[in-house]
N, C-alpha and C positions, 0 to 999 in steps of 0.2 A: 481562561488565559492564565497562563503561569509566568510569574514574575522572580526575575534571579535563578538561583539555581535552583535543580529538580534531582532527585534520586529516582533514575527510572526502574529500578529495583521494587520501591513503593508505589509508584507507580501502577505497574504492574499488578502488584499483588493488592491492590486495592479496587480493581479494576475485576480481578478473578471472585475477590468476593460481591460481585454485582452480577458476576458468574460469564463474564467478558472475557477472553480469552484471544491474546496475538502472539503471533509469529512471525517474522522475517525470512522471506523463501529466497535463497538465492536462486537469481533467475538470469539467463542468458538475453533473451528479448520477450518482448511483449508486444502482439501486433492487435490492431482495433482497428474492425472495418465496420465503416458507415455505406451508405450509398453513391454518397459523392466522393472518398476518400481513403484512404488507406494511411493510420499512424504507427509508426513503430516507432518503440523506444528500446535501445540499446544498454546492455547491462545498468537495469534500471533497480530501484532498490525497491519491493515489496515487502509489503505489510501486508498476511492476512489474519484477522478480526472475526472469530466466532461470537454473533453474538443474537441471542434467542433463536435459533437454529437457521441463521443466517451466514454466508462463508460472507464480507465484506472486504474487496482487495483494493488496498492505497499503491500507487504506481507514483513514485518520481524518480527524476531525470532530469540534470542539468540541459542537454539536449536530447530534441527530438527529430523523430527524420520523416519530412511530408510526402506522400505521394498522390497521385492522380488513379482512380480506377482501372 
């Protein structure tokens, strides 16, 4: 946990030397389908996270839009 302020600059590049590597995709939505449900999130903000040859994507979003199958 980081307290105060942060340089995501360093951040970053201290992350790359663990050999971590992200990006911010601009993305229009994002839809997730379960079997009981259906979520879409509207220009939501991604993060995706190379890391050990894994792609790992963060989705947030003030709101969200619920739907029924």
């Amino acid at each position: 946990m980081f307290f105060g302020k942060y340089d995501p600059d360093k951040i970053k590049e201290m992350l790359e030397k663990f050999g971590i590597k992200s990006e911010k995709l601009i993305v229009q939505e994002v839809v997730i389908k379960t079997k009981k449900k259906t979520i879409k999130f509207k220009n939501p903000d991604v993060l995706l996270t190379h890391v050990m040859d894994r792609d790992v994507y963060q989705i947030s979003e003030k709101e969200k839009k619920k739907g029924k199958k």
